[in-house]
Structures are given as C-alpha cells and as structure tokens.
C-alpha positions as CSV (number, residue, x, y, z in Angstrom):
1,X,-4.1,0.5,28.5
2,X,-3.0,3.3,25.9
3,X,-0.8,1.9,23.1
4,X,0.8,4.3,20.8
5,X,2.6,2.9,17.6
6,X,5.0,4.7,15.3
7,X,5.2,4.1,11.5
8,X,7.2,6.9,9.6
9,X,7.8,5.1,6.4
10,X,6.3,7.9,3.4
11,X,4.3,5.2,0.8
12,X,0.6,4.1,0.7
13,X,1.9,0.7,0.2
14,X,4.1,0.6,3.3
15,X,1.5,1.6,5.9
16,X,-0.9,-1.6,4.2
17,X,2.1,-3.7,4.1
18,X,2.2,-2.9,8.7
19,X,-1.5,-3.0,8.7
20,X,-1.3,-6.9,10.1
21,X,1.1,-6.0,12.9
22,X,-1.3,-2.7,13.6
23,X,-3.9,-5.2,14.1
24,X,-1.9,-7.6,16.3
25,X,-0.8,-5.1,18.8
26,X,-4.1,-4.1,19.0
27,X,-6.0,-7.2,19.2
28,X,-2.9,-8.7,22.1
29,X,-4.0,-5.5,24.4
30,X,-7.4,-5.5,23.1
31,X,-7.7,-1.7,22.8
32,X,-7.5,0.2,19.6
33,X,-4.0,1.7,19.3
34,X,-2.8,5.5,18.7
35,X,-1.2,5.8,15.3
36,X,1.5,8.1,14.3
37,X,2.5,8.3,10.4
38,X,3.3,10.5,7.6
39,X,0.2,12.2,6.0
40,X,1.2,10.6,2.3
41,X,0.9,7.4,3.9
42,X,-2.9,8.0,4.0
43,X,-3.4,6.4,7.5
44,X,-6.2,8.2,8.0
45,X,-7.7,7.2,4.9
46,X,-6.7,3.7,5.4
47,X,-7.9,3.0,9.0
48,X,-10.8,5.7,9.0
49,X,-13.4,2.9,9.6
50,X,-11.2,0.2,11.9
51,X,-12.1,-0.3,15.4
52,X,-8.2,-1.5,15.9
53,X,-7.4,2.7,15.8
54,X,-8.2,5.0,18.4
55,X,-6.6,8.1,16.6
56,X,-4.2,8.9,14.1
57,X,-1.4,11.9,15.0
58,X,0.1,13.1,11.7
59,X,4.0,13.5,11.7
60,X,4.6,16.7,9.9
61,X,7.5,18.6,9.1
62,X,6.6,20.5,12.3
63,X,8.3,17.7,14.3
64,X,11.7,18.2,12.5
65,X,15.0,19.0,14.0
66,X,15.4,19.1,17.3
67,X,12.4,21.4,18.1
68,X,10.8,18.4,16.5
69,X,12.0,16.2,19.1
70,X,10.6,18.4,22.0
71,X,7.6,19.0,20.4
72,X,6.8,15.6,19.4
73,X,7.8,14.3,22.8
74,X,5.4,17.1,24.9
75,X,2.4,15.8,22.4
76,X,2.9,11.9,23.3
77,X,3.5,13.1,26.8
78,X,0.3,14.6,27.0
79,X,-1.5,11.3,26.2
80,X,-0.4,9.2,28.6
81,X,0.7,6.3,26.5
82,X,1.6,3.0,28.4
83,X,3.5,1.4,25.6
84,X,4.8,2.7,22.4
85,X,5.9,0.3,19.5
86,X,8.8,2.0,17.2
87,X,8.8,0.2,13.8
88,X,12.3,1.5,13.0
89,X,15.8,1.7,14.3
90,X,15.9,5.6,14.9
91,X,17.6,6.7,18.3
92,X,15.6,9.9,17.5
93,X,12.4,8.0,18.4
94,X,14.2,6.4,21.0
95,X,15.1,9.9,22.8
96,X,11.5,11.4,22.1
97,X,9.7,8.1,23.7
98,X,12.1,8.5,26.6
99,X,11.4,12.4,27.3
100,X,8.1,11.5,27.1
101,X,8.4,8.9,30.0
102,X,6.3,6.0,27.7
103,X,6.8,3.3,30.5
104,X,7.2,0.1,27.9
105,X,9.2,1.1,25.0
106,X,9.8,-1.5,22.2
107,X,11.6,-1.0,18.8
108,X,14.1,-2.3,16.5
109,X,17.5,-2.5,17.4
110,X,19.3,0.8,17.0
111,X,21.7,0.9,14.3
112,X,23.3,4.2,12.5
113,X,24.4,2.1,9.4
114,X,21.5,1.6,6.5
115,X,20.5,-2.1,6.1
116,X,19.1,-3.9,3.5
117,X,16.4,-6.1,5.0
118,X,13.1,-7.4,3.4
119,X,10.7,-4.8,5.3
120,X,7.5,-7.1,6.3
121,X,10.1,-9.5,7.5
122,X,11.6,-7.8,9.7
123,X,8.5,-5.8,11.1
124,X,6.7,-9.7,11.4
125,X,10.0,-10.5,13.4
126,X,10.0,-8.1,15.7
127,X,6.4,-7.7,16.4
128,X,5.9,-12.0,16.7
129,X,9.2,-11.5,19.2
130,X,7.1,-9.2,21.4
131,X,3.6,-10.4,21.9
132,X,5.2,-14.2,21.6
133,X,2.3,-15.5,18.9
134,X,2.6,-16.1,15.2
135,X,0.9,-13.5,12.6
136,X,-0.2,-13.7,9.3
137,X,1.6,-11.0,6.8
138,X,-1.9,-11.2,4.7
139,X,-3.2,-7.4,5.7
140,X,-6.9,-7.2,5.6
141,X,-8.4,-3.5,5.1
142,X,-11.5,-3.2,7.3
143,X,-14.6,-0.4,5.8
144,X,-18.0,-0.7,6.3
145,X,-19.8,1.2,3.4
146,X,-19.7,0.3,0.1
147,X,-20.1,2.6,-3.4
148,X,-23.2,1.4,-5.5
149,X,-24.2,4.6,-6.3
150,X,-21.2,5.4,-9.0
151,X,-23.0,5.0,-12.3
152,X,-20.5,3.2,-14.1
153,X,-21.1,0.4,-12.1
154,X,-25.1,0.6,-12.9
155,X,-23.8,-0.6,-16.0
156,X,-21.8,-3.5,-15.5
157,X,-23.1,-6.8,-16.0
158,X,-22.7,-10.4,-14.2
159,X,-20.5,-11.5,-16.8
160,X,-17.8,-8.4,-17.0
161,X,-14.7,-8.8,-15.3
162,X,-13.7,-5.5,-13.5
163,X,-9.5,-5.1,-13.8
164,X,-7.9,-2.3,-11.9
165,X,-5.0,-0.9,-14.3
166,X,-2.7,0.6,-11.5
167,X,-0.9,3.5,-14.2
168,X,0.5,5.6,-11.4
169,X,3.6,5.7,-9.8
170,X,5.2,7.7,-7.2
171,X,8.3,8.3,-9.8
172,X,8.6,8.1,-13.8
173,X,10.8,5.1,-13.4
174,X,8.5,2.8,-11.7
175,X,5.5,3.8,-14.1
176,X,5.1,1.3,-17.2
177,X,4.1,3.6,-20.1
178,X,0.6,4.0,-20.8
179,X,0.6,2.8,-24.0
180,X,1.6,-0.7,-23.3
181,X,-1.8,-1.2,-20.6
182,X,-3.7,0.7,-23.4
183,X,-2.6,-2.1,-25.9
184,X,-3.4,-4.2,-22.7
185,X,-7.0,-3.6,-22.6
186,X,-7.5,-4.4,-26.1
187,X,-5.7,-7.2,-26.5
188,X,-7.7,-8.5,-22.3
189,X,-11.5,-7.4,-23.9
190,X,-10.6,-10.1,-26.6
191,X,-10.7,-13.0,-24.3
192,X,-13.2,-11.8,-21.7
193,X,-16.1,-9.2,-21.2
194,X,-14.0,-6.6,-19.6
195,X,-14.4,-3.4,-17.9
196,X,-11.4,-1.3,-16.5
197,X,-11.1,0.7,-13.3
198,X,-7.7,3.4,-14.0
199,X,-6.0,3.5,-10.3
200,X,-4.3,7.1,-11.3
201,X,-3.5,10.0,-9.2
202,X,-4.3,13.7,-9.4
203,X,-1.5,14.3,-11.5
204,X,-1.8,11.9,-13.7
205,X,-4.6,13.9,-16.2
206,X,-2.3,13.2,-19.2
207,X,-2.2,9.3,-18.5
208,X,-6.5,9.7,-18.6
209,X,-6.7,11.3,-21.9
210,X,-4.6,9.1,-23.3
211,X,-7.4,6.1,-22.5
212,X,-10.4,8.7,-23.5
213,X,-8.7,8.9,-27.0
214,X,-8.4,5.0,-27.0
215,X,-11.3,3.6,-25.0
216,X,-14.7,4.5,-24.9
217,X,-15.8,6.1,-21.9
218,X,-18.3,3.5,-20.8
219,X,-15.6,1.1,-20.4
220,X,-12.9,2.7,-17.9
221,X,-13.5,4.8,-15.2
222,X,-11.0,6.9,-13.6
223,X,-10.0,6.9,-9.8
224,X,-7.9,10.0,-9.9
225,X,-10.9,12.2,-8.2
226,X,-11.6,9.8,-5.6
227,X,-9.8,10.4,-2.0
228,X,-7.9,6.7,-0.5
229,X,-11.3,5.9,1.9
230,X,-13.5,6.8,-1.3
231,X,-12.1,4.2,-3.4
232,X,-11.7,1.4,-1.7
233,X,-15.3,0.2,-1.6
234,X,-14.8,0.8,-5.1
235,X,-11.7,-1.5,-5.7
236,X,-13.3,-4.3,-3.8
237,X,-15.2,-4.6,-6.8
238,X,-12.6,-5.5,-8.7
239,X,-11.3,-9.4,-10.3
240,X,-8.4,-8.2,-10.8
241,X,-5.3,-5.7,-10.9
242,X,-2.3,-5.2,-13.0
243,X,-0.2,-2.6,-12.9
244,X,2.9,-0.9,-10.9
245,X,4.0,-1.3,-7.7
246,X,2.2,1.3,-6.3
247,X,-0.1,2.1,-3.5
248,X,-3.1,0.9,-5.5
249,X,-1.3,-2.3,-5.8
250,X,-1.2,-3.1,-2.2
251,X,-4.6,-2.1,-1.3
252,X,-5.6,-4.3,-4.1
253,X,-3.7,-7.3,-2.5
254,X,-5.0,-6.3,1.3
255,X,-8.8,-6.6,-0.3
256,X,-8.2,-10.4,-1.6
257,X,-8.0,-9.6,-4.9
258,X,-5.6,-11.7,-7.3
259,X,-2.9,-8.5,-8.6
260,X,-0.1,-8.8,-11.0
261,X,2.8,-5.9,-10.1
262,X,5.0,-4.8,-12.2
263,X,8.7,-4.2,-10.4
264,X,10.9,-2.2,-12.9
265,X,12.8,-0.3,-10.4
266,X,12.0,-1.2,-6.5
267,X,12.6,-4.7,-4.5
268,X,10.1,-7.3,-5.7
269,X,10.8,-9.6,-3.1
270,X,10.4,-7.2,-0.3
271,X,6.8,-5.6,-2.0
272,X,5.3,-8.6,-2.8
273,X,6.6,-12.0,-1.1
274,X,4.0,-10.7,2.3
275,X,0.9,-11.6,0.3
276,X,0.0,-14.6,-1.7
277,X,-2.3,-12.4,-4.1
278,X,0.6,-10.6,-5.4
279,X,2.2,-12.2,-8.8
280,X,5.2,-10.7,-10.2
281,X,6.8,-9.4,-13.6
282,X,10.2,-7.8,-13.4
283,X,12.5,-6.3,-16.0
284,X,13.8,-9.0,-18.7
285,X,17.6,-10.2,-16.8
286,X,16.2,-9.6,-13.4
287,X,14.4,-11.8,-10.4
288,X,12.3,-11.2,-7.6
289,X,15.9,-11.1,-5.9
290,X,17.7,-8.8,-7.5
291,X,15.5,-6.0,-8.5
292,X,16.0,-2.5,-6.2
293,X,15.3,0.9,-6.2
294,X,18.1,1.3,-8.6
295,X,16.5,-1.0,-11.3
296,X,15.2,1.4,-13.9
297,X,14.2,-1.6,-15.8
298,X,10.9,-0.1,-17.1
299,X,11.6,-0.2,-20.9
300,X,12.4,-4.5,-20.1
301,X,9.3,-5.4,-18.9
302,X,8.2,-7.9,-21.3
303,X,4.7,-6.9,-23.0
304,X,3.9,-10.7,-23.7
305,X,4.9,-11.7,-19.9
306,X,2.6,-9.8,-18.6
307,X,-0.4,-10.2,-21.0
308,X,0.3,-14.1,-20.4
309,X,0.2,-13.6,-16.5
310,X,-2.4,-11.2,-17.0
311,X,-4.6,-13.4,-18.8
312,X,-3.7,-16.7,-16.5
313,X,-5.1,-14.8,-13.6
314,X,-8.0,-13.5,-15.2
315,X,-9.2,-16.8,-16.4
316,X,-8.7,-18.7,-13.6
C-alpha cells in the first residue's frame, strides 16, 4: 500500500496543526505515508525522525502553471501511489491526481469560492469521514535524540523554570514588540527562578540585541541559529511559552507544553481551539471569535493580561 498525502498550506504552524491526521492515515493503512508540502512548512524538519513518513516531495515553484501540473503529475505517477489524500479543495490537485491514474483519490469538496472555515476542523472532518474512527486534534511531534550538550543548559538548575519567548512572526503585524516580553522577563524572574529560551528567526538579529542590552547572557539563549529538527529537543525542555502565534508556538503546544499566544492579527479560534495547551490573549475589543488576518490589533494587547496569564500558567 503506497499512500501519498498533499498539504500545500505555507506556515510551520499549519503543517503541526495536520500532523494528527498525518498520523491517522498512516497508522489506518499501517504504512508510513509520502508527504508533499511547501519547503517553509519545514516538513522535513518536522517529520525527519517519524516512522509514520516514508518521504517528503517538496512542492516548489517548479510545479507551477500548467507545466506544474504535468510535471507534478509524471512525479506521483512514477511512484505508484494507491491512495492520495488532498487536504484542500483545489481542482488543480484534482486534475494532477487523475493524470497521474492515483486509483483512490480523497479530498475536500471542490469549490472555486474562498471559505471561511476553522482549518483543524474541517481537516478532523474530513479525515474522521474517511477512515470512519474518531481522532484526537492534540498533534504529538515524534524525535528521538535530545540536546544536552548546549551549554546553557549545563547551567540550569532543578528549580529554574525554562519559558520559550516566541518574538518572531512571519509579518510585523502579528509580532508583539520586543520591548513589552523584555519588560516581561523582568517583571516573570520576580516571582520565579527563570531562564528564557528566545524562539527568533534568522532575521530577527535586531530583536536579540535588544535582549543582550537588557538581559544578561547567562539567562536567554537564542534559537535563531538552530535549524526546525535542531530545536525541538531543545523546546521540549521548556515549562512554558509565551509569545506570537507563530510556528514556535505550535511546536510548543504539539510537545505538551502549557503556551500562551498572542493573536493580534490572525484567527484565534482557528490557531488555537485544536489543542488544550494553547491559552489565548487577543487585542483589547476582540474574542477568540472575531479576530482575523485583518486584526492588526498588536498595539491592544493588554501588557497586564498577559503577564497575569503568564504568570497563572507558570505557577501552576
């Protein structure tokens, strides 16, 4: 049985959000599965050390247009796939499973209009519908080694409390400025022993000075040099994360630990409501309901909300 499933969706985030349905497919045919996904979703990264995944095709800009479409096709031809699940409602993918004579082809229902939908609801819908058994919307990131060796942890001590400050953002308007989690981690080290992992990105070198002017360097250490597969072990570590909805976020959430996100301008309910360890601060006027990708509600996030959440979860 070879079982290919398509995920195009860009974020981090999304591809941990699908992880349980991943597993499911896998785990109903009991054969790891054939991935295909955007390279920023960092699939590779992700899955690199899950069983469920026997290989991961990356969906490149080569695949495009409609030399795309015959390209694409001839490459999942070529494998011999039995089924193929498509987690979107795309006639493109439609047409390319079909050329490629996939005998079992399963995907949303086709639709050219743009629908609101709360994402891990409708991909738990769908994928319960199919294999006719109930699934859990908890993901669970599976990696086998862990990351001892990184010398700021030689120095941490039973009674520190490891937070993950998630500063990046895939946009300006969904990163909280760096000044507020700065004030943050003074105001957190007052009530508890605290040491500080920065989830940043490459690009976010200005965001890390900022904390080496205001922190000293034996308390915080920065992620931005680590690759996806590299810092997970690393995160596992963690009692906590606060910080924006970003990819770091969800990884956080998929590794058990208690998170607090910070939804200023993307759908709460939609990025959150699949995981119990997810808590929520929005923009001052807003709800879990009503916040989009149109928020830009960044300068209403309450300071005191969130140190009160902050500080709830880290105490409990």
């Amino acid at each position: 049985m070879k079982v290919l499933v398509i995920q195009q969706r860009y974020g981090i985030g999304d591809m941990v959000i699908f992880t349980p349905y991943l597993h499911a497919i896998s785990k109903k045919y009991e054969t790891p599965i054939t991935l295909l996904a955007k390279e920023s979703s960092k699939a590779k990264d992700l899955f690199a050390e899950d069983d469920h995944f026997r290989e991961i095709i990356t969906l490149d800009k080569s695949k495009d247009g409609f030399f795309g479409i015959i390209k694409l096709a001839n490459e999942i031809r070529s494998r011999n796939f039995d089924k193929i699940f498509i987690f979107n409602n795309s006639l493109r993918y439609k047409i390319i499973a079909k050329i490629a004579r996939v005998k079992e082809i399963h995907q949303y229902e086709i639709s050219f209009l743009k629908r609101k939908d709360i994402m891990f609801r409708t991909a738990k819908n769908f994928t319960e519908k199919i294999l006719n058994k109930g699934i859990s919307s908890q993901p669970n990131l599976i990696f086998k080694n862990s990351n001892d060796t990184n010398n700021f942890f030689k120095k941490i001590n039973r009674d520190n409390k490891i937070i993950v400050l998630g500063v990046s953002a895939s946009g300006p308007t969904k990163r909280w400025d760096a000044e507020n989690y700065i004030k943050l981690t003074k105001s957190l080290s007052k009530i508890a022993n605290c040491k500080f992992l920065i989830a940043a990105g490459p690009k976010d070198n200005e965001i890390i000075d900022k904390f080496k002017e205001s922190i000293s360097n034996e308390d915080f250490l920065s992620l931005a040099d680590f690759k996806i597969r590299e810092v997970i072990p690393i995160l596992k570590k963690a009692d906590m994360y606060v910080g924006n909805d970003t990819g770091f976020l969800h990884i956080c959430a998929a590794l058990d630990i208690k998170c607090l996100g910070l939804f200023m301008d993307s759908p709460a309910k939609s990025y959150s409501a699949y995981s119990d360890n997810i808590n929520v601060t929005v923009p001052d006027g807003e709800t879990i309901e009503s916040t989009t990708h149109k928020t830009q509600g960044k300068d209403k996030i309450s300071f005191d909300d969130v140190l009160m959440k902050a500080k709830k979860i880290l105490l409990n």
